[in-house]
Each structure stands twice: as C-alpha cells, then as structure tokens.
C-alpha positions in Angstrom: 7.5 -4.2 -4.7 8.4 -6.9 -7.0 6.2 -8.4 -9.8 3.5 -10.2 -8.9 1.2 -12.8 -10.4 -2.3 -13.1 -9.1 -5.0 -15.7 -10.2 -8.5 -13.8 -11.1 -11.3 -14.2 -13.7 -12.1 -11.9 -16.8 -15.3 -10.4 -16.9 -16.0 -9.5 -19.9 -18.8 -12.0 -20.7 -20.7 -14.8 -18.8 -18.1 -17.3 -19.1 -15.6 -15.7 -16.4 -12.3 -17.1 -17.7 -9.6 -17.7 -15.0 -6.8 -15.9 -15.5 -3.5 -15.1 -14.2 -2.6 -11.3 -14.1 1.0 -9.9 -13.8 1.8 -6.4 -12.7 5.1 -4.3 -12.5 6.5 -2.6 -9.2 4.3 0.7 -10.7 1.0 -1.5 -10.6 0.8 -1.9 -13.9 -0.5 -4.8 -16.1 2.2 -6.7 -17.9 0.9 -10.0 -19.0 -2.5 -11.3 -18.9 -2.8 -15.3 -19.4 -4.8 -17.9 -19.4 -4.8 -19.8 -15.7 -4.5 -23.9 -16.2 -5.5 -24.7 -12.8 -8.8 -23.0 -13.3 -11.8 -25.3 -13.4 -14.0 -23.9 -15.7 -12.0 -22.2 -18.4 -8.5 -24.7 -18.0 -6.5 -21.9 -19.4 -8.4 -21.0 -22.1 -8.9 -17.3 -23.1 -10.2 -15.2 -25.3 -8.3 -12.5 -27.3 -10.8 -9.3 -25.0 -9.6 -11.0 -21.9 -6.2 -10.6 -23.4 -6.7 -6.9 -24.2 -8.2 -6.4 -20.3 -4.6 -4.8 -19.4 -5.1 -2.1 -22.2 -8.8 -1.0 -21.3 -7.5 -1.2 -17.7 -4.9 1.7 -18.6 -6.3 3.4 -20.9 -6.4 7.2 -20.2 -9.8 7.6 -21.5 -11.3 5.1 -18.9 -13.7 6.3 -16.7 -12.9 6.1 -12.8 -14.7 8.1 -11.3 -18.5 8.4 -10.9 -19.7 11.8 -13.4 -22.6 13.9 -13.5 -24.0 15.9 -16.8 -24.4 19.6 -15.9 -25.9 21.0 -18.9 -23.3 19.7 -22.0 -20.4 18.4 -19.9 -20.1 16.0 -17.2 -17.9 17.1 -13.9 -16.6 14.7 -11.7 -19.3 13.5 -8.5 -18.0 11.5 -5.5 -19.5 8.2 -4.5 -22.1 8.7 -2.4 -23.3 11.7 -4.1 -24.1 9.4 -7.2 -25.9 7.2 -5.5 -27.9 9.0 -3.7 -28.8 11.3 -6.8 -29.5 7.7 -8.9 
C-alpha cells in the first residue's frame, strides 16, 4: 500500500482544524498539515494538532477499554464496559 493523504479535522479543541494526514505503507503517521481547502480553519494549525501523529503512536496510549480490579487495571472488552458504566 502506498502513502496516502487523507483530508480530516483535529480534535483536540472546539475549533476542529482541517487537516491533511499522511501515512506510510505500515499505517503510520508521517506528516500532519494544515488543509488549505478547508473552510473554517484555511490551513491554519496549531502546533497539538501538529503533535496528533505522536499521541497517536505513542506506546503508552490507551486502546483498549480497562477496568480497576483492586490496584491495577486489566484489559475489558467493549461491551463489557458499557454495560458495567
């Protein structure tokens, strides 16, 4: 799979920035930019949606719902979290 460029929008605060994200044949983000055509933002971004990429790969990042038994929290699928919230 080729890199790819997709137009999205940061949402890291209420003004949803359009930006363009690029990732490598392994998924990954490469480049995170401001998109021109969007009509809100015109290309502007801040320097978090600029870090997005980072907090998207970053090892420590939750992705998976948890549950605290006693001290530590164990992994919980899906449905089980929602139906125990």
């Amino acid at each position: 799979m080729p890199t790819t460029t997709r137009p999205t929008h940061c949402c890291l605060c209420e003004a949803h920035c359009g930006i363009l994200v690029t990732v490598d044949e392994q998924q990954q983000v490469t480049r995170i930019a401001g998109d021109p055509d969007d009509v809100l933002s015109k290309g502007y971004i801040c320097p978090k949606a600029t870090a997005m990429g980072g907090l998207h790969h970053d090892p420590d990042r939750l992705r998976t719902p948890r549950r605290r038994v006693g001290e530590v929290f164990e992994p919980v699928g899906w449905d089980d979290a929602f139906d125990e919230i």
